[in-house]
N, C-alpha and C positions, 0 to 999 in steps of 0.2 A: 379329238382327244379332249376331254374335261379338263378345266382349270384347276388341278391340282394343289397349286402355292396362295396362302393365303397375304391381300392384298399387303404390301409395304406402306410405312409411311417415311415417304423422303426425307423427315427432317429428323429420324431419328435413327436410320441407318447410317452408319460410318460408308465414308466417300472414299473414292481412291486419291483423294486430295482434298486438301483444302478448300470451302468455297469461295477461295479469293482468285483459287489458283483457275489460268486461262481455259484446261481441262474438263472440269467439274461437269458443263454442261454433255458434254462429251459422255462421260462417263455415270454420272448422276441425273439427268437431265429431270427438269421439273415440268415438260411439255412436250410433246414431241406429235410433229407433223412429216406425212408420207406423200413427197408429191412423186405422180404418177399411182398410187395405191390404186391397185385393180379390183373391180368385182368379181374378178375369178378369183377364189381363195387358192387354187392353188399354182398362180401364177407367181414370178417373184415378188411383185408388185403387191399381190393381192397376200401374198404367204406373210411378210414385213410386218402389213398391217395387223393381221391378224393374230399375229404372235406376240407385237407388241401390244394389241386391245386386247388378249383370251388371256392370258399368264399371271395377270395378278400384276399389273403394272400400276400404279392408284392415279398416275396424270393423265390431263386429257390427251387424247391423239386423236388427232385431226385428217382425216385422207383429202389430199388435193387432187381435184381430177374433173376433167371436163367431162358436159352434162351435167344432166340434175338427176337422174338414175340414182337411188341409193347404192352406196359401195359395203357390200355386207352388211347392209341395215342400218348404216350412218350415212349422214347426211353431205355429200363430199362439199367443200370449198373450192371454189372457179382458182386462187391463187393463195401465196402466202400472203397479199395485203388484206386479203380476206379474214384473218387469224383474228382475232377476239384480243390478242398480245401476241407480239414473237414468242414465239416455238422456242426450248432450248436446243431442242436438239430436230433434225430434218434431217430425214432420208432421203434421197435422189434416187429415183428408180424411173430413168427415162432413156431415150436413144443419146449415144455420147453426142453427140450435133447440137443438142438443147439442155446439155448438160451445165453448162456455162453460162446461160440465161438463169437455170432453175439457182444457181448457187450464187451469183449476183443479185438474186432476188434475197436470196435467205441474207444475205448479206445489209441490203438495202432496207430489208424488213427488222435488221435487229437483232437475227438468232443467233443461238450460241456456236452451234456446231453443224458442220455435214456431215453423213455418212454418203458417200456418193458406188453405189455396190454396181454403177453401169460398166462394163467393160469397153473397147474400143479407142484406145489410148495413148500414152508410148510404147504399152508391149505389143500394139498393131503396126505401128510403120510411122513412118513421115506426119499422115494428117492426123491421126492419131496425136500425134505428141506435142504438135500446136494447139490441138485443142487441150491437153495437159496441161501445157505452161498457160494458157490462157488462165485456168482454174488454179493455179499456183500465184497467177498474179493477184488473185481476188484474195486471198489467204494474206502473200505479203502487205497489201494494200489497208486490211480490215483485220478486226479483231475475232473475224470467220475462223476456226479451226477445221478445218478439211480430214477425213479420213476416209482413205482412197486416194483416187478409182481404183476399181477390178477388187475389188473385197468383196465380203461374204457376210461383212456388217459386226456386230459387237456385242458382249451379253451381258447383261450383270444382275443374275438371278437373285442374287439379295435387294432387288429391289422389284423384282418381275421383270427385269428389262430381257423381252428376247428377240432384239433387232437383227436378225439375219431371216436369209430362206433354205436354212439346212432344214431338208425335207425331213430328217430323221426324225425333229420335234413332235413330228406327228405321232410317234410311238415311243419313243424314247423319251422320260422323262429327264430334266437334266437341273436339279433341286441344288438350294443353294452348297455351297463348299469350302475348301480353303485351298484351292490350286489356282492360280492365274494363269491361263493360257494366252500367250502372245504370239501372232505368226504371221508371216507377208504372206504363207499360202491360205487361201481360204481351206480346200478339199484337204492338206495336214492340217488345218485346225479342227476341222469338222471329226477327221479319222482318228485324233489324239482323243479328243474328246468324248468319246465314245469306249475308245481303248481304257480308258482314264476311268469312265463309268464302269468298265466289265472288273476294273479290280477295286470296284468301293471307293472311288476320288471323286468328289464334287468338288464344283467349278465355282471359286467366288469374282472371277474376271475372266471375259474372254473377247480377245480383241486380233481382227484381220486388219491387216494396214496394207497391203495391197501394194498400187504404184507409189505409194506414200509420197503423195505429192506435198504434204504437211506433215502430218502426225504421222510418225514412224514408230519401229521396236524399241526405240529410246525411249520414247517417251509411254510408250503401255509398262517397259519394264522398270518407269521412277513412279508409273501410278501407282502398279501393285505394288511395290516396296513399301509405300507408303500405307496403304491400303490395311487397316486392321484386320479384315479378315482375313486377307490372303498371308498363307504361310509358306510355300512353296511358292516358286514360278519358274515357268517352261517357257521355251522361248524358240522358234523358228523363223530362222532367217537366211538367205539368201545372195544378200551385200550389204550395205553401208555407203550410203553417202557423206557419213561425219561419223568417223571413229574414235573422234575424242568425248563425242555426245555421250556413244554406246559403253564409253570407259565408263563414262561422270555417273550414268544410269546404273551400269552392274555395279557401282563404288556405294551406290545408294544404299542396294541388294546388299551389301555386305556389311553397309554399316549398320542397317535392321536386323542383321543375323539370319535373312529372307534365302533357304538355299536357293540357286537358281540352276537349272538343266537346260542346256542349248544345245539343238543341231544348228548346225553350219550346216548347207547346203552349197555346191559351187568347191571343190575340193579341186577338182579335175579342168582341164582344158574344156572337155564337151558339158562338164557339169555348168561349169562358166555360162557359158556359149547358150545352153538352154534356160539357168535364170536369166540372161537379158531375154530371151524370147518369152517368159511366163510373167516377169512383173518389173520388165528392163530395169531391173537392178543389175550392179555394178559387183561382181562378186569379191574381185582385188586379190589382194597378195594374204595367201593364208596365211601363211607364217603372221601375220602382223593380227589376224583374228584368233589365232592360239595365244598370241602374249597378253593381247587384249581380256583374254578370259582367264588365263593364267592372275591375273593383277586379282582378280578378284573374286578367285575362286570360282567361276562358275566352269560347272562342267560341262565338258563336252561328247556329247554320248555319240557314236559310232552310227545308230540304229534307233528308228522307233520304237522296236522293242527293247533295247535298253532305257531307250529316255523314259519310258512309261516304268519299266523296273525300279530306273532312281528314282526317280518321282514318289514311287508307291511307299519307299527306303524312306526316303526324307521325309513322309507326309505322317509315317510313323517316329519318326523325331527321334530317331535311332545313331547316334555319330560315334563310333570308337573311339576313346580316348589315344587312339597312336595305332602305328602302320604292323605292330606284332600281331601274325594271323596262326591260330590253330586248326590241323586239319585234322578232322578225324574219319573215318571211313570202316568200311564193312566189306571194299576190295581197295585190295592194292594197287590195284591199276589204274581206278578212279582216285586214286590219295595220288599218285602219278600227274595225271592229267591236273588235278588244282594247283598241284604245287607248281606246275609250269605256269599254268595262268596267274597265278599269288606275283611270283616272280616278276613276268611281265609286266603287270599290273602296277608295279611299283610298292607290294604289299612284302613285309620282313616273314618269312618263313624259318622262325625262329627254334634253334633245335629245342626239347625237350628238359628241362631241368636234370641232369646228370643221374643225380641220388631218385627221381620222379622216375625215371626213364628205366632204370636199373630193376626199380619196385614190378613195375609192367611186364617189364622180359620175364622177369622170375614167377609171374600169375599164368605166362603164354608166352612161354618160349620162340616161336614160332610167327609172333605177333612181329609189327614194327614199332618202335615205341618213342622214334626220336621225333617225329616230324617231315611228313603228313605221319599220322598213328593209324596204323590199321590193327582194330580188334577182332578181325576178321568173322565171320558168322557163325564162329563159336561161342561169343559172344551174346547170341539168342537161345542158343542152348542151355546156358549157366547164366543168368542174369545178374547173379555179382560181379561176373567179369564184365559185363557191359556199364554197371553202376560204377565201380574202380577205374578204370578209362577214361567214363564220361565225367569222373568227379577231376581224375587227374587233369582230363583235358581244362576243366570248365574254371577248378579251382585252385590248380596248382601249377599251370603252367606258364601262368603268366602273360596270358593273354590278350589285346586289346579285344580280338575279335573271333567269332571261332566259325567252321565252316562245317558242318556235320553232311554226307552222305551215308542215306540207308536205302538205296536203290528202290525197292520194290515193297517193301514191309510193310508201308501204309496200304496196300492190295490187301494185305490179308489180317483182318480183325486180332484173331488170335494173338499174332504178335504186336499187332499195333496198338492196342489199347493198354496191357500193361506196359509198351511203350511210351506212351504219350504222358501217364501218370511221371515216368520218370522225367522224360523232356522238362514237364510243366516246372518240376521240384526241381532240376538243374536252372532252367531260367529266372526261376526266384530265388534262388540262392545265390545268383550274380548279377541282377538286375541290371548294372554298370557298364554290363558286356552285352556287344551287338551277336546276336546269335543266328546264324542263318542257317535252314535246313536243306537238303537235296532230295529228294523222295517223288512217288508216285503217290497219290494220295487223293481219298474223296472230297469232294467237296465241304460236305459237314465238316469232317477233320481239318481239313487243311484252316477252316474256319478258326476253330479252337486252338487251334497254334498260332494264328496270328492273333487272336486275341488276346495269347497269354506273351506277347510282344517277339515270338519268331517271324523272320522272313522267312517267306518256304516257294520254293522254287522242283523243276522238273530238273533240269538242267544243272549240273554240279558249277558248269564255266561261268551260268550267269550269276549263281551264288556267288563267287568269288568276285569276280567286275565288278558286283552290285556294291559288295561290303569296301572293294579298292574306292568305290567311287566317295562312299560314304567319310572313308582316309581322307579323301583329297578334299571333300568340302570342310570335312571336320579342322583338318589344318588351317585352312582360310577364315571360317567363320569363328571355331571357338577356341582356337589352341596360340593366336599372334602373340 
């Protein structure tokens, strides 16, 4: 795939920190060496280099590798004393056995950072997990910051950095953005990020922290907070070794106004029992990682398809002034089903203005008009009664938030187009309100309604979630 991004200059891109701060190289790095980089491009080894030399990264990068065989056309280095200067940043892509040599060396040689992506660790057994703590000691001992074992490596497209071997890059472009992915799974960071890309989110951070024998989701999630670009950040994790770290990190997130979305993973006894087998984290007492994210608003999404839904919610900078939701609908039985999920949710399904509500019954008898509102598909019929409805819903009812289902109408033109004119003219006329739609709808369209700032969804339940979720951050971040 062609170098798409044109080159960065490191000194005038905003870092995910300070350059005082012990991270910088880590995340900004102004060198960056691959030992083991393979001349197979598409081995991991070989994929590393190649991503981080092909993207538009502007520092040198160095492949360490025995022989004198060119490594894809560059000239490899026998070691890291070989380096012209310390590396800030060094890859580890070797057998875990010589893992601990190569990061003793980067150590010994000066560099800033590891990425160390070999697996065979403590989530393998016994010998595994000495040779861990060995690499843990080199980390306590030096000013080495470690990221890993068992990751999938790190991104940071505002500068060309694309230090991983998610094969995807090879076709997937993935351009700079304002989402921070942080996650111990590599294969969820790799699958968010893509999900991320199909609804228009680019990535201005993306970090695997693995066995996190150093640098954990604490610390990716005070980078991005910090982080100018990033506006969002998502977050997957697993366990926690220091939950007062993960407190002082999401407190950061809150104090920059940065929403954040978290899966927890580890809910369950087997869920437990399989993170320590995937990246022997410790998953602990949930109860104590909902209050932890309760303090500081981050949410906590259910599903990958919700966490990419809030995401998508927040990255549009959309927050309800308060928990009153408006339902409106075109059946009853879906104005039914929101108002259970409203409820649930923790969202005020709030009745109708009295004298508002009175006005309604008397245009459509037949109608419901307190809350959810059904204007039923007579409504398409007489399009005044659809514009009376939508105005009472939008502008008289007092609304923080409103949740529109029109099942199928975005299918068929006819009605959808002199639809959409009205939508567009409701959304501007309460700009202040978070508007979310339920419908089937094309592509083009559905475009144009999130342009003119609707969330628009298939699914009526996740319209509703999406906007509770939107309550729950808006509380935390802008309403204290």
């Amino acid at each position: 795939m062609p170098n798409d991004y044109p080159p960065a200059d490191l000194d005038l891109v905003s870092g995910a920190e300070s350059d005082s701060d012990s991270l910088r190289a880590l995340f900004r790095p102004r060198s960056v060496a691959v030992v083991g980089a393979s001349r197979d491009p598409g081995k991991i080894g070989g994929r590393i280099f190649r991503y981080v030399r092909d993207r538009g990264y502007p520092g040198p990068v160095y492949p360490i590798s025995a022989g004198t065989e060119p490594v894809q056309g560059a000239e490899p280095l026998p070691s890291l004393d070989a380096l012209p200067s310390p590396a800030d940043l060094v890859f580890v892509v070797v057998p875990a056995r010589h893992v601990p040599e190569a990061v003793s060396a980067a150590a010994d040689r000066g560099c800033g950072a590891c990425v160390v992506v070999s697996s065979g660790f403590a989530e393998s057994g016994p010998e595994g997990k000495v040779l861990q703590e060995e690499i843990e000691a080199i980390a306590r001992a030096t000013d080495l910051r470690i990221l890993g074992p068992n990751c999938m490596g790190i991104m940071n497209p505002r500068i060309g950095l694309y230090g991983t071997f998610m094969s995807a890059l090879d076709e997937v472009p993935l351009p700079p953005g304002n989402v921070a992915l942080v996650s111990q799974s590599g294969a969820f960071a790799t699958h968010a990020a893509l999900l991320l890309r199909n609804r228009g989110l680019d990535l201005s951070l993306w970090c695997t922290t693995g066995n996190e024998c150093d640098v954990d989701v604490a610390d990716g999630i005070a980078c991005a907070a910090r982080d100018e670009d990033t506006e969002v950040i998502v977050a997957y994790l697993e366990g926690c070794r220091d939950l007062e770290k993960l407190d002082a990190s999401l407190a950061v997130a809150a104090e920059t106004r940065k929403p954040i979305v978290v899966l927890k993973a580890g809910r369950s006894a087997p869920g437990a029992e399989a993170a320590r087998a995937h990246t022997a984290a410790e998953a602990g007492d949930d109860a104590r990682f909902d209050g932890v994210f309760r303090r500081s608003g981050a949410y906590r999404a259910r599903s990958i398809e919700e966490l990419v839904d809030v995401t998508r919610a927040c990255a549009a900078n959309a927050f309800p002034n308060g928990r009153r939701v408006g339902l409106m609908s075109i059946s009853g039985g879906v104005g039914v089903i929101m108002a259970d999920d409203a409820v649930r949710a923790g969202l005020d399904v709030a009745p109708m203005p009295a004298a508002v509500e009175s006005e309604l019954k008397a245009l459509l008898p037949f109608a419901a008009a307190r809350n959810p509102i059904d204007c039923t598909a007579q409504a398409f019929n007489d399009w005044s009664l659809f514009d009376r409805f939508l105005d009472a819903t939008v502008r008289r009812g007092g609304y923080d938030s409103i949740v529109l289902f029109l099942a199928t109408v975005g299918a068929n033109p006819a009605v959808m187009d002199p639809l959409m004119d009205r939508l567009e003219a409701a959304r501007a006329a309460r700009p202040d309100r978070v508007m979310a739609l339920s419908l089937i709808i094309d592509d083009e369209r559905r475009g144009r309604l999130e342009r003119a700032g609707f969330l628009v969804f298939e699914d009526p339940s996740r319209a509703v979630n999406t906007v509770a979720a939107l309550a729950h951050i808006g509380d935390h971040l802008f309403r204290r």
